[in-house]
Each structure stands twice: as structure tokens, then as C-alpha cells.
Residue, then its C-alpha position, 0 to 999 in steps of 0.5 A: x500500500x502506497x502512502x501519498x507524500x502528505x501521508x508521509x509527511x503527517x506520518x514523520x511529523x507525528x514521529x518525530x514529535x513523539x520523544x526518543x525512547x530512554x534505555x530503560x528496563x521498565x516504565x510507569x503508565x505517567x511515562x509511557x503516555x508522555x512517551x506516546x501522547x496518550x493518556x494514562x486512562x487510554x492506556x488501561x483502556x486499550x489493555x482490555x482491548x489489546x491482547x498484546x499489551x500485557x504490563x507487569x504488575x506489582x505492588x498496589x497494582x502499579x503497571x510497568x511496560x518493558x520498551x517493547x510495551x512502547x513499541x507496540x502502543x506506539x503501533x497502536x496509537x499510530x494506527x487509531x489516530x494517524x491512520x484512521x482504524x477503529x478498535x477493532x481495525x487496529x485489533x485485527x490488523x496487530x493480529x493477522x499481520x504477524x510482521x508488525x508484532x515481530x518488527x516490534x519485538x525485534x526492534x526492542x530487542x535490538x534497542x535493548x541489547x546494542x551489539 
């Protein structure tokens, strides 16, 4: 599928305003919404909606998102908000393109461990 050049352009304009994501093991749910410009509220919803987004969760509940976790919201958001797919859209399109979910967890494996 061919994306016109003002796709293109909106695509790289969204990247490149989301910031670069630290070298860390873990992230809180306040840090992985600054890091892809959603809400935590979003977040717990998409939880329940997304089967491919599963925090840890220790202490009082509190949800810890490895950078894979980020990788794959980021997936998310970009294909709700930028690309204009409904919930069930998104769902369908993480789970019948296994080449998006291995791109992500092969980028956060490159990410983590830097040769």
C-alpha cells in the first residue's frame, strides 16, 4: 500500500514529535503516555482491548511496560489516530499481520541489547 507524500509527511511529523525512547528496563503508565501522547486512562483502556499489551504488575497494582510495551502502543496509537482504524481495525490488523508484532519485538530487542 502506497502512502501519498502528505501521508508521509503527517506520518514523520507525528514521529518525530513523539520523544526518543530512554534505555530503560521498565516504565510507569505517567511515562509511557508522555512517551506516546496518550493518556494514562487510554492506556488501561486499550489493555482490555489489546491482547498484546500485557504490563507487569506489582505492588498496589502499579503497571510497568518493558520498551517493547512502547513499541507496540506506539503501533497502536499510530494506527487509531494517524491512520484512521477503529478498535477493532487496529485489533485485527496487530493480529493477522504477524510482521508488525515481530518488527516490534525485534526492534526492542535490538534497542535493548546494542551489539
Amino acid at each position: 500500500m502506497t502512502q501519498t507524500p502528505e501521508e508521509n509527511k503527517r506520518k514523520r511529523k507525528v514521529e518525530d514529535s513523539l520523544p526518543p525512547i530512554p534505555d530503560k528496563q521498565y516504565f510507569t503508565i505517567s511515562e509511557v503516555g508522555d512517551l506516546c501522547g496518550v493518556k494514562p486512562h487510554v492506556l488501561r483502556y486499550w489493555e482490555q482491548e489489546f491482547s498484546q499489551l500485557k504490563p507487569a504488575k506489582r505492588r498496589g497494582n502499579r503497571r510497568y511496560y518493558q520498551h517493547k510495551d512502547v513499541l507496540m502502543i506506539r503501533q497502536i496509537r499510530t494506527l487509531l489516530y494517524d491512520k484512521g482504524f477503529t478498535i477493532e481495525g487496529a485489533r485485527t490488523q496487530l493480529t493477522t499481520d504477524k510482521e508488525v508484532i515481530k518488527t516490534v519485538h525485534a526492534d526492542a530487542t535490538v534497542k535493548k541489547n546494542p551489539c
